[in-house]
N, C-alpha and C positions, 0 to 999 in steps of 0.2 A: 325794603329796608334801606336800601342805599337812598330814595327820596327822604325817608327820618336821617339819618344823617346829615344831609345835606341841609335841613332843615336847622341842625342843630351848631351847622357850622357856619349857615347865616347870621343866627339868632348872634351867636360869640364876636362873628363881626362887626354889628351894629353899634356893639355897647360902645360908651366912650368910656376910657380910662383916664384920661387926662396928655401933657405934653408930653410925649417921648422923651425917652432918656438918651444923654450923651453914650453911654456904654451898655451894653445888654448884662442883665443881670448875671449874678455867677450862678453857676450849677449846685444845688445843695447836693447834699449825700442822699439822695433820695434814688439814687439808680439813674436820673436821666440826665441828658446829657445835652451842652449847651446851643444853643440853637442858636444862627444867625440871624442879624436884624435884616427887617426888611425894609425899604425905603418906601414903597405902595403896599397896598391890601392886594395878597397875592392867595388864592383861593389853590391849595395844595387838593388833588386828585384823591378824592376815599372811593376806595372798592370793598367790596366786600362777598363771599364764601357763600354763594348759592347752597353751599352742600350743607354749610353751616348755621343757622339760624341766630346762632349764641355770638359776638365779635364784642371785643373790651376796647374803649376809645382812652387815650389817653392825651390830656390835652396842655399845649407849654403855649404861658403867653408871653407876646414879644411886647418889646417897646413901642412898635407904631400901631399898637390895637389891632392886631393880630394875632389870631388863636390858630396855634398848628395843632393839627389833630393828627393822631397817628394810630390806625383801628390794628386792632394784633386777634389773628386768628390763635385761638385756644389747640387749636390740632397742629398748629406749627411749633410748639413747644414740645419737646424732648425732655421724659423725666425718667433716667436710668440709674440714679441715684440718689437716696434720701440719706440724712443724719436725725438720727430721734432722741428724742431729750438728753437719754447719757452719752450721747458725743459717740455712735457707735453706727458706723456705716452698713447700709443692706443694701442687696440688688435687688432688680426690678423682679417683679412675682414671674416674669416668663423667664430669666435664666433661671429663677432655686426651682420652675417648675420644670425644667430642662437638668437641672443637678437633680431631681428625689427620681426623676424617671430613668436617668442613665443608674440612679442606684436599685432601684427597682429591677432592673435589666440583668443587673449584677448579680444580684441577690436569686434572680427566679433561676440564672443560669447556674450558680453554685446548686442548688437546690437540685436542679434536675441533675448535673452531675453525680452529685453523692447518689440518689435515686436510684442512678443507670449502675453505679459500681456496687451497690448493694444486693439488687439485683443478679449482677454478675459473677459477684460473691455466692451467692445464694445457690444461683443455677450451679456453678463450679460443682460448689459441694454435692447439690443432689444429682447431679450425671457421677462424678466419684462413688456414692453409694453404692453405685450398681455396676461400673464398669472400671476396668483399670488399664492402663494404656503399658506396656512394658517392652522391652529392648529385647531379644535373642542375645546373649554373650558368651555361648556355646557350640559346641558342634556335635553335642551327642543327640540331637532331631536329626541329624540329615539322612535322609536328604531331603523330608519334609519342611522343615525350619534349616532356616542357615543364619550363623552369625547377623545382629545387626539386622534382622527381620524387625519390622515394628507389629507388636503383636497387641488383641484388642483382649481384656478380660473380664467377662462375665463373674462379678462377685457373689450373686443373687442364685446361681446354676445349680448349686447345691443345699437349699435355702431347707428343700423337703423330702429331699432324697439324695444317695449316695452317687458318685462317679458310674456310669456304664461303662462297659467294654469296650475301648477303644476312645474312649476319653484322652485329648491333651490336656494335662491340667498342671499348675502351678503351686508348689507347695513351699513349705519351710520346713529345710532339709538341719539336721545337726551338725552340716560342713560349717566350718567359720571361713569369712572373706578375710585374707590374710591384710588386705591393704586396708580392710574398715572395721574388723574385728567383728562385724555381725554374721546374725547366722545365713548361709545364702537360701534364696529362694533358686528349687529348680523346677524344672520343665520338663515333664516325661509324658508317658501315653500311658494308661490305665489297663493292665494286662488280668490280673487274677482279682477277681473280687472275692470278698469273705465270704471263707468254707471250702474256696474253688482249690483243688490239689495240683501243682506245678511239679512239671517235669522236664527235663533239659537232656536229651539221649541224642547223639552223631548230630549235633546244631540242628535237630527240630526240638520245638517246643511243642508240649503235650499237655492240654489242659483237661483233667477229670477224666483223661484215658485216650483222649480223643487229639486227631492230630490238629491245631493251630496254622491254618492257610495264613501268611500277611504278603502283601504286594507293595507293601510300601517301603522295606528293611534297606539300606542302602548297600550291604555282604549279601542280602541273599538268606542268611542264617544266623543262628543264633547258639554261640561258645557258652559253656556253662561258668560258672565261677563258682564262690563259696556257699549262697544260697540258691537253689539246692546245686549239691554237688552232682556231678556227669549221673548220671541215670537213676538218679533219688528222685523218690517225691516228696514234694513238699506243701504242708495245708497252712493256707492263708489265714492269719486268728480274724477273728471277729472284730469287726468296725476297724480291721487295716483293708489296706487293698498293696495287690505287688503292682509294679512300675517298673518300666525299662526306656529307653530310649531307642529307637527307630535305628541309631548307628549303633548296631547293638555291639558292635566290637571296640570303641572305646567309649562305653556309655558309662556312667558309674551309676546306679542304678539298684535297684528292691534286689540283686546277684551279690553286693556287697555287704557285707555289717559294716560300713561307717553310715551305710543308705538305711536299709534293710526295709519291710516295708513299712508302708506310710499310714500312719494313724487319721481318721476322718477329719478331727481339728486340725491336723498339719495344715490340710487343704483349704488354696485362698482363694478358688476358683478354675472355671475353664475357659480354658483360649476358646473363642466364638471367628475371630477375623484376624486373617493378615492382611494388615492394612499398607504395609510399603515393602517391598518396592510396587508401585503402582501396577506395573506390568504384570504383578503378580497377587494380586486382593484374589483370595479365597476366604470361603465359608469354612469350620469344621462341625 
């Protein structure tokens, strides 16, 4: 390519144009720009873009019949901005293709967001279904529970059957919370089930006749109160169950009528785990 060139810039110099001018022409508004006279035929250096096959020649002539050539690589041009008919400026297709992928980026990470919290919604509620997380703010367990115990509860425990004997289970009691005005939920162990006849004679307890062993009572024994009274017995109705508390001496408990015993719907489940203090995770 560069011998056609050179070819073409021989050809330009041959011509004759006539006598040189006193002054070099002026520059039109054509973009280019004025070029010095020359006094001889001065043969200006073209190169041209191995890489490139395509080069645009643009050619000024002078006064002493002399044609400068000036070859413009097409890949040395920069076009980062157009204007289109209504006077309305765009950028080059690689930044909007740079702006739709950062939105793309945006959009897929909202996306997954919401996803993950739906999700997370989701699972919340179906672990709640079945278990309930609750606080000890009592002291009529002890010394099995103590205040402030973080306790796990099984909602599902009683789904198809009643409370067993020795049941800790959590219910809704007719006490009111004086500070929140609802009714409170307590925490007892599951002593008489329905039918079973309770007796309270010199702090043993006697169930169906028979003496009642516990190893866990924090006294040792168990004071009678108003149900039943010292050496009554008393038969547990149908679908209740009695309930006392493990400290049975300030427990308020199925021995009270503000307690009295506890109807099957009361019950909102049984403790399964003590989950804190960590030194102390048991099963029941």
């Amino acid at each position: 390519m560069d011998e056609e060139i050179r070819n073409i810039e021989d050809k330009y110099l041959s011509m004759d144009e006539g006598p040189a001018e006193s002054k070099p022409p002026q520059a039109k508004s054509y973009g280019l720009s004025e070029t010095p006279v020359s006094t001889s035929p001065q043969r200006r250096p073209v190169t041209s873009d191995k890489k490139n096959d395509t080069l645009r020649m643009v050619g000024h002539r002078t006064s002493d019949k002399t044609i400068s050539i000036d070859v413009i690589d097409p890949n040395d041009i920069e076009f980062e901005k157009f204007e289109d008919f209504a006077g309305n400026t765009a950028e080059s297709s690689e930044d909007s293709g740079d702006d739709d992928a950062k939105a793309d980026g945006a959009g897929s990470f909202l996306k997954s967001l919401l996803v993950d919290v739906v999700i997370a919604f989701l699972l919340a509620a179906l672990v709640l279904t079945f278990i309930r997380p609750t606080v000890v703010k009592q002291s009529s367990m002890e010394d099995t529970l103590h205040e402030n115990d973080y306790m796990i509860m099984y909602r599902q425990a009683y789904r198809k059957h009643g409370p067993e004997r020795g049941d800790i289970i959590i219910f809704q009691s007719s006490l009111v919370n004086e500070s929140t005005g609802s009714q409170k939920l307590l925490i007892k162990r599951a002593i008489g089930l329905p039918g079973d006849e309770i007796m309270i004679s010199n702090g043993q307890l006697f169930i169906n006749g028979e003496v009642y062993e516990e190893d866990y009572l924090k006294d040792g024994y168990t004071p009678a109160f108003e149900i039943p009274v010292e050496g009554e017995t008393y038969t547990v109705p149908d679908d209740h169950y009695f309930v006392m508390g493990d400290n049975r001496v300030g427990s308020v408990d199925s021995r009270r009528y503000e307690v009295g015993p506890v109807e099957s719907a009361q019950i909102k489940g049984k403790v399964v785990l003590r989950l804190f203090p960590f030194s102390k995770i048991q099963r029941f």
